[in-house]
N, C-alpha and C positions, 0 to 999 in steps of 0.2 A: 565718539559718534553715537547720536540717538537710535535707538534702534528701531523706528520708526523711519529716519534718514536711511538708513543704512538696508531697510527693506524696500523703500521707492529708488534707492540707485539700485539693486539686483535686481528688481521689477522691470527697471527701463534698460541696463545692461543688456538683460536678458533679449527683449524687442530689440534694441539694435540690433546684437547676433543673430534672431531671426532673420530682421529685415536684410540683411549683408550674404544672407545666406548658409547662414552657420559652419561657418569658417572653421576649422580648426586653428589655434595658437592666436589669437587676438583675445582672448579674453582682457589682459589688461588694457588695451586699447578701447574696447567697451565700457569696461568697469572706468576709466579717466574717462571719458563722454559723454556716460550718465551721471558720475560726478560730478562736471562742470556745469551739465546741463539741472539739474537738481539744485546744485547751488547757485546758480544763475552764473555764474564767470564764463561763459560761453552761450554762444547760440549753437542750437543744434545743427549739424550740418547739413540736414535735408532740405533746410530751408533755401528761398529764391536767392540769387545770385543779388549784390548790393544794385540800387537802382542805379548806378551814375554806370556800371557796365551795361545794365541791361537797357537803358538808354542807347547806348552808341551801338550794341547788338542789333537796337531794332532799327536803327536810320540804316537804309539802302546807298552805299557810294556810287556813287552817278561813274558810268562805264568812259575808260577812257575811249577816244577813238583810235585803232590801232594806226599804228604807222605805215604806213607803205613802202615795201621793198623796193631800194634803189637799185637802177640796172647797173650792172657790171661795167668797168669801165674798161672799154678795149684795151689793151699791153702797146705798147709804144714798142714799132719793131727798130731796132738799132744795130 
C-alpha cells in the first residue's frame, strides 16, 4: 500500500467515524469503507437510494375504497 493510499483511507476512515458518531469498536468497518470507497469498488453509502426505488417511493398508490361492513345474519332458530 502507497502511503499516500494508505493516508486518504485513514483521512476518510476517520470522517465516516465522525459522521456515524464515533462509535466505539467499528473501526474496521470504517477502515473497509474507506477502502472501497478510495478504491473505487464501492459507492459510499451516504449516497441516494438507486433511482428505480426512488422512483416507486415517490408515485402515491391511489387509496383503495374501504369495504363496507355486512350486517349480521339473523341465527335460524330450530
Amino acid at each position: 500500500m502507497t502511503d499516500d493510499r494508505q493516508e486518504r483511507i485513514r483521512r476518510r476512515a476517520h470522517e465516516i467515524w465522525e459522521q456515524a458518531g464515533r462509535p466505539e469498536g467499528a473501526h474496521m468497518e470504517h477502515w473497509d469503507q474507506a477502502t472501497a470507497e478510495i478504491d473505487g469498488s464501492a459507492k459510499p453509502k451516504a449516497k441516494a437510494a438507486p433511482k428505480k426505488a426512488a422512483a416507486k417511493a415517490a408515485k402515491p398508490k391511489a387509496a383503495k375504497p374501504a369495504k363496507a361492513a355486512k350486517p349480521a345474519k339473523p341465527k335460524a332458530k330450530g
